[in-house]
PDB file of N, CA, C and O in Angstrom:
ATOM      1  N   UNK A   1       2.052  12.658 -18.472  1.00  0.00           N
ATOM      2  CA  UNK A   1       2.087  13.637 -17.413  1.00  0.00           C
ATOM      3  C   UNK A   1       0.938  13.390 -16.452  1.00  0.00           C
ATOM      4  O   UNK A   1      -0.101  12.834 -16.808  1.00  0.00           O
ATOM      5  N   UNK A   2       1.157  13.806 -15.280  1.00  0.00           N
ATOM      6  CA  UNK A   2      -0.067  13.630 -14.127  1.00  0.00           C
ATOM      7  C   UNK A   2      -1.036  14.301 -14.498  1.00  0.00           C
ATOM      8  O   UNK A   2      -2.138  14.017 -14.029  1.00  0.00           O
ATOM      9  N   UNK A   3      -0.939  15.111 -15.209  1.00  0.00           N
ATOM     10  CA  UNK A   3      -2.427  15.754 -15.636  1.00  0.00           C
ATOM     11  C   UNK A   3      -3.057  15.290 -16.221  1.00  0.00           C
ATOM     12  O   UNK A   3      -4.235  15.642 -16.169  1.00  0.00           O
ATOM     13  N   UNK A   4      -2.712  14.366 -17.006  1.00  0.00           N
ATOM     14  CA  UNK A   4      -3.798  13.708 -18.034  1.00  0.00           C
ATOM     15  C   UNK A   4      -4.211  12.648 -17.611  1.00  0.00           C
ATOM     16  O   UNK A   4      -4.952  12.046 -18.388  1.00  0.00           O
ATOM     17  N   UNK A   5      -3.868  11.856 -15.989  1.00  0.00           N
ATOM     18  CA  UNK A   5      -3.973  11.157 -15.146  1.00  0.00           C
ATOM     19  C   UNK A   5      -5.428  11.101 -14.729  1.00  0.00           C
ATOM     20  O   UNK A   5      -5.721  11.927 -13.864  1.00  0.00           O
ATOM     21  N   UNK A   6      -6.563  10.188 -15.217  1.00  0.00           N
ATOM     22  CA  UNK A   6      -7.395  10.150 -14.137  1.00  0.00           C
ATOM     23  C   UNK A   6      -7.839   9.259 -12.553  1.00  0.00           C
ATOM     24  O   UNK A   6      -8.454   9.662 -11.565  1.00  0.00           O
ATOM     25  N   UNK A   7      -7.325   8.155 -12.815  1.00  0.00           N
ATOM     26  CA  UNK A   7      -7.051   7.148 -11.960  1.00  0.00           C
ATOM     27  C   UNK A   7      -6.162   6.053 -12.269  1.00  0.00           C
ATOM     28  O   UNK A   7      -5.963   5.804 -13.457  1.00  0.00           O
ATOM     29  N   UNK A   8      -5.490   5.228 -11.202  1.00  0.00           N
ATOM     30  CA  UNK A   8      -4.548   4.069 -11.304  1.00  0.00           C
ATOM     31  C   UNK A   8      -5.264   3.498 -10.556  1.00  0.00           C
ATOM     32  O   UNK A   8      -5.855   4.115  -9.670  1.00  0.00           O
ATOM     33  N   UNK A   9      -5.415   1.939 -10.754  1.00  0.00           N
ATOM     34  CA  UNK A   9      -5.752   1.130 -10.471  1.00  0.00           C
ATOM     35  C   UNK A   9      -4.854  -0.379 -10.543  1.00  0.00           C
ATOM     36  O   UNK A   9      -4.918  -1.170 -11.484  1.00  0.00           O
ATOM     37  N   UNK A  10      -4.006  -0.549  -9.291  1.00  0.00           N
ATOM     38  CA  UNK A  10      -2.833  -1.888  -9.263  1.00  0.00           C
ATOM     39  C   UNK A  10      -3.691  -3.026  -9.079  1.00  0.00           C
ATOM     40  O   UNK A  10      -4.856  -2.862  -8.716  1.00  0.00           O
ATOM     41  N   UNK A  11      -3.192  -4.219  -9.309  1.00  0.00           N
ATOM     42  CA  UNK A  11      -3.544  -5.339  -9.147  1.00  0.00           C
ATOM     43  C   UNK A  11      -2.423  -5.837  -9.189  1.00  0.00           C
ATOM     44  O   UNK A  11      -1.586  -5.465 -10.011  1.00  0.00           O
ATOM     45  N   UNK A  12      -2.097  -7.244  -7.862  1.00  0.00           N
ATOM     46  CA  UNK A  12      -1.211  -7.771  -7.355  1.00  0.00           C
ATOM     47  C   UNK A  12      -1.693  -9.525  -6.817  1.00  0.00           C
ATOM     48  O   UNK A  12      -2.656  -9.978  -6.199  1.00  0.00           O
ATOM     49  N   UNK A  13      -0.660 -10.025  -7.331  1.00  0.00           N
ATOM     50  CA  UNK A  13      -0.929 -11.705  -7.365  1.00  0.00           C
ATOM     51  C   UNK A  13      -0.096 -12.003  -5.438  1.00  0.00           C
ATOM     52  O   UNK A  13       0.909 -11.644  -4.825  1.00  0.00           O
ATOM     53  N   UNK A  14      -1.530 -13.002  -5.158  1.00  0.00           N
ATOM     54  CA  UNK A  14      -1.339 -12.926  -3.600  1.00  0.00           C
ATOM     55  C   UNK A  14      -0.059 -13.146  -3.156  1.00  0.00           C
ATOM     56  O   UNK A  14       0.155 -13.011  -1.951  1.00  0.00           O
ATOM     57  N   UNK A  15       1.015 -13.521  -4.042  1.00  0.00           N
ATOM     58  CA  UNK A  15       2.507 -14.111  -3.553  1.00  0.00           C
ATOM     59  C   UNK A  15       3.168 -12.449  -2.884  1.00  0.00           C
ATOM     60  O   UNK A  15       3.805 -12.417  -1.832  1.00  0.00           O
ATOM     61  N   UNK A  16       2.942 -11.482  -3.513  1.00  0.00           N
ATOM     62  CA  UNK A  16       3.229 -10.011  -3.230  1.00  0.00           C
ATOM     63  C   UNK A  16       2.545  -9.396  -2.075  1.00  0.00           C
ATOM     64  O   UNK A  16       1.593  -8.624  -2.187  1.00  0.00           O
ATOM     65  N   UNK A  17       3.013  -9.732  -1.087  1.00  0.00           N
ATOM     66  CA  UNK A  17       2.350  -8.847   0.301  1.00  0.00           C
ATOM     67  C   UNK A  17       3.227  -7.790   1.150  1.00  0.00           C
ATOM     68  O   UNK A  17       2.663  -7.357   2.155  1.00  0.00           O
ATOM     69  N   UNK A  18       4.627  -7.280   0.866  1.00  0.00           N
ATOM     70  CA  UNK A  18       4.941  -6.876   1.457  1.00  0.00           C
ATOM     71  C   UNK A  18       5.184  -5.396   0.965  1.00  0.00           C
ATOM     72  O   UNK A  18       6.127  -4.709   1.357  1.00  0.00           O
ATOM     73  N   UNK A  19       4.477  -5.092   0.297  1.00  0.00           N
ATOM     74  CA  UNK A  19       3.849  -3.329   0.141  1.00  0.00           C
ATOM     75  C   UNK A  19       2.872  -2.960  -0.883  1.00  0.00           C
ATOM     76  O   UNK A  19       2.574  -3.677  -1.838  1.00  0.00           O
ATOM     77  N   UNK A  20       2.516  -2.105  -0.698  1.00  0.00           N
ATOM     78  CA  UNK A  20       1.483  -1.409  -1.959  1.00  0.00           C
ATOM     79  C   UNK A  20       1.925  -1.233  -3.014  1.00  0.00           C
ATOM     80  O   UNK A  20       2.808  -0.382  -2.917  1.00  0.00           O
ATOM     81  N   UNK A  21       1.787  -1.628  -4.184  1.00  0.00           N
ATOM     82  CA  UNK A  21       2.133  -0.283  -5.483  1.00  0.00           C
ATOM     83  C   UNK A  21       1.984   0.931  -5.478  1.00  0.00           C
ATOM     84  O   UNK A  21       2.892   1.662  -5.873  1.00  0.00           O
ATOM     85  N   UNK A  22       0.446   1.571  -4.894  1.00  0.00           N
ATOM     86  CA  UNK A  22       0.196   2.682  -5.002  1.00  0.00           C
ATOM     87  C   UNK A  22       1.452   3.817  -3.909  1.00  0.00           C
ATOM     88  O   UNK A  22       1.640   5.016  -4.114  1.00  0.00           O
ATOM     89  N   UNK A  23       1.981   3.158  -3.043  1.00  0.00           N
ATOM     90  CA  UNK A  23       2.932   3.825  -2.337  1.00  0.00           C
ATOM     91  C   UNK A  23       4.039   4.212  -3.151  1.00  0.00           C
ATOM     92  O   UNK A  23       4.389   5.390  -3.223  1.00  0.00           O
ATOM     93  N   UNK A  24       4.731   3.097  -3.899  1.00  0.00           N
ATOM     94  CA  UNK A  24       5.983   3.503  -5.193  1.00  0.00           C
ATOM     95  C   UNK A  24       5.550   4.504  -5.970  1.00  0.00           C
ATOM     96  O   UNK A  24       6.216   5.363  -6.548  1.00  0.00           O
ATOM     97  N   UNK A  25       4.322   4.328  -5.943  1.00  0.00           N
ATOM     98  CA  UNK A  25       3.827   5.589  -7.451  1.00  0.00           C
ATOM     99  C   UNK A  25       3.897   6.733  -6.769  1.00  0.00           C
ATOM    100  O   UNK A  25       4.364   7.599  -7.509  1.00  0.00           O
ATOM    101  N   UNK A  26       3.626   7.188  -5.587  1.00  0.00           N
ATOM    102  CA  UNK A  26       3.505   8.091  -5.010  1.00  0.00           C
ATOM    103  C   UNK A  26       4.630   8.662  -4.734  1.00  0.00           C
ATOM    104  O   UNK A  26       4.820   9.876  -4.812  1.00  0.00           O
ATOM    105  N   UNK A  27       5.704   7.579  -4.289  1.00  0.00           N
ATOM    106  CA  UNK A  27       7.008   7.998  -3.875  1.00  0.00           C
ATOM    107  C   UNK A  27       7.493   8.455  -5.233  1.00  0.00           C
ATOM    108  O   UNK A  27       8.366   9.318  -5.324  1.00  0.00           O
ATOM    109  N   UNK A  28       6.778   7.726  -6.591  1.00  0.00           N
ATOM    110  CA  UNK A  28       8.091   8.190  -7.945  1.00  0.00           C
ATOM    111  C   UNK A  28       6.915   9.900  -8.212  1.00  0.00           C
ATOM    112  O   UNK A  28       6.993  10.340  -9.358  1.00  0.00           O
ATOM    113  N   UNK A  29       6.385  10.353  -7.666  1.00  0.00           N
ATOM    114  CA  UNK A  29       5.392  11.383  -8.307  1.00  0.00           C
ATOM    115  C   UNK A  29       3.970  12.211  -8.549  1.00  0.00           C
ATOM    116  O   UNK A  29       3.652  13.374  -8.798  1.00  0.00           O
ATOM    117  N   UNK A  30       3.361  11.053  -8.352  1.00  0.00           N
ATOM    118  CA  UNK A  30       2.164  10.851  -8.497  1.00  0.00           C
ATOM    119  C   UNK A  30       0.999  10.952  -7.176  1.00  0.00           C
ATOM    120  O   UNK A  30       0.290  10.226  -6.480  1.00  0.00           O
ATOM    121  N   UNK A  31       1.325  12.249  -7.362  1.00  0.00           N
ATOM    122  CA  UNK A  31       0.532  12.730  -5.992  1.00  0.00           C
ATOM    123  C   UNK A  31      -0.737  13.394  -6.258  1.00  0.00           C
ATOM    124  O   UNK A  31      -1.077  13.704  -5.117  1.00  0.00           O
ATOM    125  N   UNK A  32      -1.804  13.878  -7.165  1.00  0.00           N
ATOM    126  CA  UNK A  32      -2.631  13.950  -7.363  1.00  0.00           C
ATOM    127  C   UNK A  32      -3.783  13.187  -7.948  1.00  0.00           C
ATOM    128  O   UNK A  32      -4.971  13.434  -8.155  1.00  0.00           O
ATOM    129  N   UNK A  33      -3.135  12.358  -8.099  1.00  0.00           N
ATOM    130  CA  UNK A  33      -4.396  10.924  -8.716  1.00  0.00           C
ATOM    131  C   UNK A  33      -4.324   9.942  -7.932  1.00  0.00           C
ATOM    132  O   UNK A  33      -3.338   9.453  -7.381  1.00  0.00           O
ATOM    133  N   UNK A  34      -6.204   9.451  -7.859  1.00  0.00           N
ATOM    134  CA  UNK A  34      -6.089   8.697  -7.327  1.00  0.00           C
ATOM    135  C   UNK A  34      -5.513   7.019  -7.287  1.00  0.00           C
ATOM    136  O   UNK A  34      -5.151   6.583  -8.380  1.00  0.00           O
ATOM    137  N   UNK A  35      -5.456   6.472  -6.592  1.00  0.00           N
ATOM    138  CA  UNK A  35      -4.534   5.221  -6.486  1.00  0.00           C
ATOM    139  C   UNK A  35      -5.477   4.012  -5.735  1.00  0.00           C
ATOM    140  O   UNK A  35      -6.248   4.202  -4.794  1.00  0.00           O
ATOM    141  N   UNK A  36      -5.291   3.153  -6.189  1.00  0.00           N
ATOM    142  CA  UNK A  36      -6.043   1.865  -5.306  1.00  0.00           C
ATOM    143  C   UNK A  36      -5.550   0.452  -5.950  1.00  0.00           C
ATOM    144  O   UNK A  36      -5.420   0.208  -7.150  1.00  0.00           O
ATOM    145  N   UNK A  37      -5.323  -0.360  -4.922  1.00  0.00           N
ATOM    146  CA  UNK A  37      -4.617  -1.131  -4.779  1.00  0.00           C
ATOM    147  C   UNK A  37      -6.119  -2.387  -5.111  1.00  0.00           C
ATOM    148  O   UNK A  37      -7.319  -2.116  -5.139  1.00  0.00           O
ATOM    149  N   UNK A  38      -5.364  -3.880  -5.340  1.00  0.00           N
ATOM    150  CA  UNK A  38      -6.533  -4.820  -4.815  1.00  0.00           C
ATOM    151  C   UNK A  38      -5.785  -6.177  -5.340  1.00  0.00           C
ATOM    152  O   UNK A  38      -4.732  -6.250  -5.973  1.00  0.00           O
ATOM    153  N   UNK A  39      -6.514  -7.072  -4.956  1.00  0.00           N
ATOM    154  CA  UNK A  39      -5.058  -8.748  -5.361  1.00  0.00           C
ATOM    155  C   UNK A  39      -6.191  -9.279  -6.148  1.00  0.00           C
ATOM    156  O   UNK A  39      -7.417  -9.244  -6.042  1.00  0.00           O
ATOM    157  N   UNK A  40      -5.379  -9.759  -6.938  1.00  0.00           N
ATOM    158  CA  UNK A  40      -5.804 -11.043  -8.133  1.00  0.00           C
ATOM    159  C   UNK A  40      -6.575 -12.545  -7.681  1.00  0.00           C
ATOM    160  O   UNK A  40      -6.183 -13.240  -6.743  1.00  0.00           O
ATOM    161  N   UNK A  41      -7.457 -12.790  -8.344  1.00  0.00           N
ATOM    162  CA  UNK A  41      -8.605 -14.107  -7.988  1.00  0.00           C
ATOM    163  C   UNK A  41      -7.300 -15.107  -7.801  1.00  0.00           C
ATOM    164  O   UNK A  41      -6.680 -15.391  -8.826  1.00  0.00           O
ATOM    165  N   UNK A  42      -6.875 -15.629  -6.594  1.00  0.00           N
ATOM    166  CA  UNK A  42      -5.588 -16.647  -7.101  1.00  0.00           C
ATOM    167  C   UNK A  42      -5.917 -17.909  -7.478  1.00  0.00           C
ATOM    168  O   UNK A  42      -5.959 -18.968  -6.851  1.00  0.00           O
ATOM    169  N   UNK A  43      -6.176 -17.581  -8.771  1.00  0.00           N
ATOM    170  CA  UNK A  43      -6.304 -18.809  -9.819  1.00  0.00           C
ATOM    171  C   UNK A  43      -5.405 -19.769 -10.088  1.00  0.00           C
ATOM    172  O   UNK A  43      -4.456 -19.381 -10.770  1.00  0.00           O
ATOM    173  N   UNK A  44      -5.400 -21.231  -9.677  1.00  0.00           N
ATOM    174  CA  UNK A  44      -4.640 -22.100  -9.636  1.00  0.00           C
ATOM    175  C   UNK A  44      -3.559 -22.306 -10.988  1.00  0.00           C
ATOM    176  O   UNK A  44      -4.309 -22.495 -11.946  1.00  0.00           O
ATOM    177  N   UNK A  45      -2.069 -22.350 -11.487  1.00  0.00           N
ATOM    178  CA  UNK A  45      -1.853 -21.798 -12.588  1.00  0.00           C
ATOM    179  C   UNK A  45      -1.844 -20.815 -13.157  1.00  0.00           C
ATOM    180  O   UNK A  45      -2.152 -20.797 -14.348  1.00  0.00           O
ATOM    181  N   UNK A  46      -1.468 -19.627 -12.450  1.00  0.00           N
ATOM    182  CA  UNK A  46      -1.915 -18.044 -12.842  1.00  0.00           C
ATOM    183  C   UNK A  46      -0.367 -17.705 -12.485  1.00  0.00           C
ATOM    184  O   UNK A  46       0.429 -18.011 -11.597  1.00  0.00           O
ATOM    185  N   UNK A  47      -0.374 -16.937 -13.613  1.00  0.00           N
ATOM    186  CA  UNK A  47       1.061 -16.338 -13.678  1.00  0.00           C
ATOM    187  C   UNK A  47       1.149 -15.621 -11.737  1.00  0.00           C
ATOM    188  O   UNK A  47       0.286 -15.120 -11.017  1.00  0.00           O
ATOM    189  N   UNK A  48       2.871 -15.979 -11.490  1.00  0.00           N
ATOM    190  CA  UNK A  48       2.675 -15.382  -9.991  1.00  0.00           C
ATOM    191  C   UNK A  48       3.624 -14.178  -9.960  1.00  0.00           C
ATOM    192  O   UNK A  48       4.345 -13.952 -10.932  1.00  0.00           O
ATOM    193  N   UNK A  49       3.633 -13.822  -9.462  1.00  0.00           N
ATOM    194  CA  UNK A  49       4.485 -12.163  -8.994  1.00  0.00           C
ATOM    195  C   UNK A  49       4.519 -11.422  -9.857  1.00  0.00           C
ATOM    196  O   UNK A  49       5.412 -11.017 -10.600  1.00  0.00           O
ATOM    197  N   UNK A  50       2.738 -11.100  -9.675  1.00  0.00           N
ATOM    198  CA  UNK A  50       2.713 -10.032 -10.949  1.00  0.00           C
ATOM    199  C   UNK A  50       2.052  -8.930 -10.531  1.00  0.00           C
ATOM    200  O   UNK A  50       1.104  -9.169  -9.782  1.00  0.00           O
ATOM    201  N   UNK A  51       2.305  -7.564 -10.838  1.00  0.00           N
ATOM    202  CA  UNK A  51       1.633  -6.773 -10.547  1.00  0.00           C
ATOM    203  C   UNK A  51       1.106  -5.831 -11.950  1.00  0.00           C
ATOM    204  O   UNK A  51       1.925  -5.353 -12.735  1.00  0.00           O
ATOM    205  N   UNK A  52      -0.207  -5.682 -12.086  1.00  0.00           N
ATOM    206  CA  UNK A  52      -1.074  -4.888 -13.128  1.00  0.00           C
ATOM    207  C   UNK A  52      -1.169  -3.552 -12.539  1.00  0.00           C
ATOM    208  O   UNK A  52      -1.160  -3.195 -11.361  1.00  0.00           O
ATOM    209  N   UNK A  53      -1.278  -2.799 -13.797  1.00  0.00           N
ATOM    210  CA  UNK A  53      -1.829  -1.251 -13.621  1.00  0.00           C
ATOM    211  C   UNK A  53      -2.928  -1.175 -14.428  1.00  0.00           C
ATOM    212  O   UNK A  53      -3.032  -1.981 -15.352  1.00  0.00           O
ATOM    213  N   UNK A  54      -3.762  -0.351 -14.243  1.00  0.00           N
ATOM    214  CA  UNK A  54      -5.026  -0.106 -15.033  1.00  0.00           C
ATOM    215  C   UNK A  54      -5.010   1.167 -15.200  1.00  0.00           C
ATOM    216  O   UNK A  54      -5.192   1.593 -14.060  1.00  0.00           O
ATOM    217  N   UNK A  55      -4.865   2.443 -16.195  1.00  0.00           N
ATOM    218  CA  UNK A  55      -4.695   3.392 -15.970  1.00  0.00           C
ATOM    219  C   UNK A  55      -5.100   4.032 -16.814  1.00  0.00           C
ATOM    220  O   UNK A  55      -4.727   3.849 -17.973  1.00  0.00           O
ATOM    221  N   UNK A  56      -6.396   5.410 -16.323  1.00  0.00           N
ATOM    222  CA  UNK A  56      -7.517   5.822 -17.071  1.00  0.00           C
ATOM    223  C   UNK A  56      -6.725   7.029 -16.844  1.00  0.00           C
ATOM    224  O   UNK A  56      -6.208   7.534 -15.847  1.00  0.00           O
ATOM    225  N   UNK A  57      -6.812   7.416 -18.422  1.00  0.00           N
ATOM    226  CA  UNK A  57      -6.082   8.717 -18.743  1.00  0.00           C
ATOM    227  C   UNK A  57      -6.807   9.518 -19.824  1.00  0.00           C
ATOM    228  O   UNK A  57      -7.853   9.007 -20.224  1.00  0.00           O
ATOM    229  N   UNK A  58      -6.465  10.608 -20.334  1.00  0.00           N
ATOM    230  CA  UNK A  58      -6.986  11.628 -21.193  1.00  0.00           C
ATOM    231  C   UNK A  58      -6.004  11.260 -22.447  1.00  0.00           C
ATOM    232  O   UNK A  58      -4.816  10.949 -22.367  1.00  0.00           O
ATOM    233  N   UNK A  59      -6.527  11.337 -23.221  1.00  0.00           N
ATOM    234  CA  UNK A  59      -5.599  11.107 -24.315  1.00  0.00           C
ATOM    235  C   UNK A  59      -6.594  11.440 -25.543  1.00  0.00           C
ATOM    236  O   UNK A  59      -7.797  11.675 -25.427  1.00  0.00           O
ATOM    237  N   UNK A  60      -5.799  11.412 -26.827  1.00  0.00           N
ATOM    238  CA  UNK A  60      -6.423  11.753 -28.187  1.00  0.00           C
ATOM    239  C   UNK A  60      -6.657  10.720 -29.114  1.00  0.00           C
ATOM    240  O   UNK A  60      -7.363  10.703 -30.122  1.00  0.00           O
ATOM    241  N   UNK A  61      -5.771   9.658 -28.474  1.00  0.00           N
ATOM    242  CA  UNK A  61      -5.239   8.395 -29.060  1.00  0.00           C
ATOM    243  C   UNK A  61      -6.688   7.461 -29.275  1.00  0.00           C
ATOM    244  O   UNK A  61      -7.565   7.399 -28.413  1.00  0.00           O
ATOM    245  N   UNK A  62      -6.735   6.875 -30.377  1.00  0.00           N
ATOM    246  CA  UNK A  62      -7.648   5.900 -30.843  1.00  0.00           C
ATOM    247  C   UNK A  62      -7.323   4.319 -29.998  1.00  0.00           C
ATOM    248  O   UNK A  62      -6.209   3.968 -29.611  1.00  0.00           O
ATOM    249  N   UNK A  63      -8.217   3.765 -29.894  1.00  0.00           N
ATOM    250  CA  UNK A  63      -7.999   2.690 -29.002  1.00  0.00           C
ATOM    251  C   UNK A  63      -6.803   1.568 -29.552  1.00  0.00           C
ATOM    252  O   UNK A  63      -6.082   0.807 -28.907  1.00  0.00           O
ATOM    253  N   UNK A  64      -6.917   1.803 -30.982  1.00  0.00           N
ATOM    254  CA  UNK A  64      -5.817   1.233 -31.544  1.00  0.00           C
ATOM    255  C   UNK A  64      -4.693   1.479 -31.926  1.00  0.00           C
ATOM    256  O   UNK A  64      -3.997   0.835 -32.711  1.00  0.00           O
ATOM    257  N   UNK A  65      -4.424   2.625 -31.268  1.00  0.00           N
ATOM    258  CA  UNK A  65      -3.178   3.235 -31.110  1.00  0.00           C
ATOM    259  C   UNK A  65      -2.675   3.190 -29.605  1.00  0.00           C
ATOM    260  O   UNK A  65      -1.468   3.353 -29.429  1.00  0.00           O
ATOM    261  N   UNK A  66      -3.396   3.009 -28.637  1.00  0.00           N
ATOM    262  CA  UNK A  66      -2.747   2.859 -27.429  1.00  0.00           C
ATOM    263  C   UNK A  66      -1.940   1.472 -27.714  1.00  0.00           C
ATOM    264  O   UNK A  66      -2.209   0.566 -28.503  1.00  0.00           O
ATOM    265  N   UNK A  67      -0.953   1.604 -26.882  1.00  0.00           N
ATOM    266  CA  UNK A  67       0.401   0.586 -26.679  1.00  0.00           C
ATOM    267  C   UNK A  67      -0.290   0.077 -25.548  1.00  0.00           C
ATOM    268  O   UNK A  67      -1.149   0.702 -24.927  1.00  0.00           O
ATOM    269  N   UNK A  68       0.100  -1.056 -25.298  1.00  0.00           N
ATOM    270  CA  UNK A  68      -0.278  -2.031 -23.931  1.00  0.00           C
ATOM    271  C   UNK A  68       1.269  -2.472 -24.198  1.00  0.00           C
ATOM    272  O   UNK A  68       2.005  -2.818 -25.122  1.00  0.00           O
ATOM    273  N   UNK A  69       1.287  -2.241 -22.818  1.00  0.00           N
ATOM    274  CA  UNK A  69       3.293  -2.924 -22.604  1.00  0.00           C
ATOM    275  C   UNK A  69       2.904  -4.163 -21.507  1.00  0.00           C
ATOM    276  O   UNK A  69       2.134  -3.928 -20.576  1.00  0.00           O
ATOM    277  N   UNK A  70       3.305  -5.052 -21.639  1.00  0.00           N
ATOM    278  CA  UNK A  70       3.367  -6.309 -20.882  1.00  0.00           C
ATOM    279  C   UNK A  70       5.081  -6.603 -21.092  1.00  0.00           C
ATOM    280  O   UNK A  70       5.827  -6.545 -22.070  1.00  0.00           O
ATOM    281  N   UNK A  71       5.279  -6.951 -19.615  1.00  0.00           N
ATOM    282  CA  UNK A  71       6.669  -7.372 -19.739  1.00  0.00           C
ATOM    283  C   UNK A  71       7.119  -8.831 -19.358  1.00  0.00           C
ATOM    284  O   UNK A  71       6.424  -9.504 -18.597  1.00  0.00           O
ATOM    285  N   UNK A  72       8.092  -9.229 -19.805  1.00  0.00           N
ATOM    286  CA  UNK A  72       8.639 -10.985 -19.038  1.00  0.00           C
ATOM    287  C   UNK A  72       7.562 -11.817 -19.412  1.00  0.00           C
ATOM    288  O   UNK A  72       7.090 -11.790 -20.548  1.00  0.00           O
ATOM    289  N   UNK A  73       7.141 -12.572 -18.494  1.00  0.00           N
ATOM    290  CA  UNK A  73       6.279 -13.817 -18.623  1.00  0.00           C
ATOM    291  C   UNK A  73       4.627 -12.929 -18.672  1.00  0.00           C
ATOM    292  O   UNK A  73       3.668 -13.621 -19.015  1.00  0.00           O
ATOM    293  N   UNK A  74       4.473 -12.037 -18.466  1.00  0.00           N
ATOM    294  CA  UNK A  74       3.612 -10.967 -18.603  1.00  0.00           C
ATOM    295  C   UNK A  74       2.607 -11.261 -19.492  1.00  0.00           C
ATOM    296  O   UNK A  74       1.388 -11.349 -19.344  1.00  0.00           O
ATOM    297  N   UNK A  75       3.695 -11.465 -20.921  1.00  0.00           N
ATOM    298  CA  UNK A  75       3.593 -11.429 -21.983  1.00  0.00           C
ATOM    299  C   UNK A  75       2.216 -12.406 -22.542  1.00  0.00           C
ATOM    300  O   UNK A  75       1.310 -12.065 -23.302  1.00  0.00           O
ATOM    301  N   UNK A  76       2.415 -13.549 -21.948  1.00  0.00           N
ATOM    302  CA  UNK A  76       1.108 -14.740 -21.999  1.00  0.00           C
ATOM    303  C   UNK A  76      -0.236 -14.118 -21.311  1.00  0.00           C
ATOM    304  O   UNK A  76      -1.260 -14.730 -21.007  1.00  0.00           O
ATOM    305  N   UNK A  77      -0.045 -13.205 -21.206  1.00  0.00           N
ATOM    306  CA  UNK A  77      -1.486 -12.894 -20.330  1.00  0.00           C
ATOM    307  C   UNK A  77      -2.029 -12.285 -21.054  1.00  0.00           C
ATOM    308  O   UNK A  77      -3.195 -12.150 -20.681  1.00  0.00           O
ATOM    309  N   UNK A  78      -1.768 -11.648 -22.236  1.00  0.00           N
ATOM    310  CA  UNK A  78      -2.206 -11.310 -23.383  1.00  0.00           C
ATOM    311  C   UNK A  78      -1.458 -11.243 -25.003  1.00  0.00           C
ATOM    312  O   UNK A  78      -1.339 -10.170 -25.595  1.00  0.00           O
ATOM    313  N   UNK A  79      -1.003 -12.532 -25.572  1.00  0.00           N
ATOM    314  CA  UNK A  79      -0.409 -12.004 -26.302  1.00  0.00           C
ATOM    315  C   UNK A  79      -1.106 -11.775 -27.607  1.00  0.00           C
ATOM    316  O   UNK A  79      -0.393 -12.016 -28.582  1.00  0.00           O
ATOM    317  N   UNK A  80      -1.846 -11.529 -27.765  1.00  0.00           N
ATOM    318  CA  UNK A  80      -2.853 -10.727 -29.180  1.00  0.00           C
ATOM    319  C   UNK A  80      -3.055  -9.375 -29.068  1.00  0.00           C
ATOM    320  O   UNK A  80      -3.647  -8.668 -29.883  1.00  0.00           O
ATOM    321  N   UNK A  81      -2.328  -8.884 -27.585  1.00  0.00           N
ATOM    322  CA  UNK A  81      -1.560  -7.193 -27.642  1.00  0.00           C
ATOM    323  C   UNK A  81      -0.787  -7.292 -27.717  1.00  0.00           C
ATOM    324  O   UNK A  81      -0.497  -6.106 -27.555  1.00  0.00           O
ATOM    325  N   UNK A  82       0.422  -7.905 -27.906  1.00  0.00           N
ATOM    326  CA  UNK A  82       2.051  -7.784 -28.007  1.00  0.00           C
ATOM    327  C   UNK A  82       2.805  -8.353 -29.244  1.00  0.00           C
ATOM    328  O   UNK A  82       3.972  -8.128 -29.563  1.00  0.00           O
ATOM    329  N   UNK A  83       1.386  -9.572 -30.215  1.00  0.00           N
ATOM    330  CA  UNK A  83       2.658  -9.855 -31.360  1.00  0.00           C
ATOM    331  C   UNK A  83       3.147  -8.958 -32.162  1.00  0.00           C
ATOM    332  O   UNK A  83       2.695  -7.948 -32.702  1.00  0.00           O
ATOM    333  N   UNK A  84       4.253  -9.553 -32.145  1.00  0.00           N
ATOM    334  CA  UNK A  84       5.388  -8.604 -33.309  1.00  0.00           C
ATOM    335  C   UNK A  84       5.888  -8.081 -32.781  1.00  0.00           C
ATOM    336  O   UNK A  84       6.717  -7.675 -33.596  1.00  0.00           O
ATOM    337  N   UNK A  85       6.161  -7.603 -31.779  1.00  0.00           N
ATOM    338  CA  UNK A  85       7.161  -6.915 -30.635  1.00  0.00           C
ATOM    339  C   UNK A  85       8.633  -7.562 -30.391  1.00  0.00           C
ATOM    340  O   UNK A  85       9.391  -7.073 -29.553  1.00  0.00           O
TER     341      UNK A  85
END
């Protein structure tokens, strides 16, 4: 829920220029937290058309209980959060 929302933070690989994330979030809801956008070091070999969220929330949850969802080719960008999935 947006309440337990403290900030979003997107990150976007330079191939993605033709809108914000933080605008979709806004359009799906998310009108009281803040939002900020910013592009990825474009590291030669770096996964491309990707966009990250960073998202500081309230929760009860132990750090090892939060889920990290990575999707598609995503997946290589960390997979020592996703085996066994």
């Amino acid at each position: 829920e947006e309440k337990d929302l403290i900030s979003l933070i997107f990150t976007v690989t330079t191939d993605l220029d033709q809108a914000f994330p933080a605008v979709a979030a806004r359009n799906c809801g998310i009108t009281q937290t803040p939002l900020m956008c910013a592009t990825e070091i474009p590291v030669p070999g770096s996964l491309p058309k990707c966009i990250r969220v960073l998202v500081h929330c309230y929760s009860n949850l132990s750090k090892e209980q939060v889920k990290h969802i990575y999707l598609r080719d995503a997946v290589s960008l960390r997979p020592d959060l996703v085996k066994g999935e």
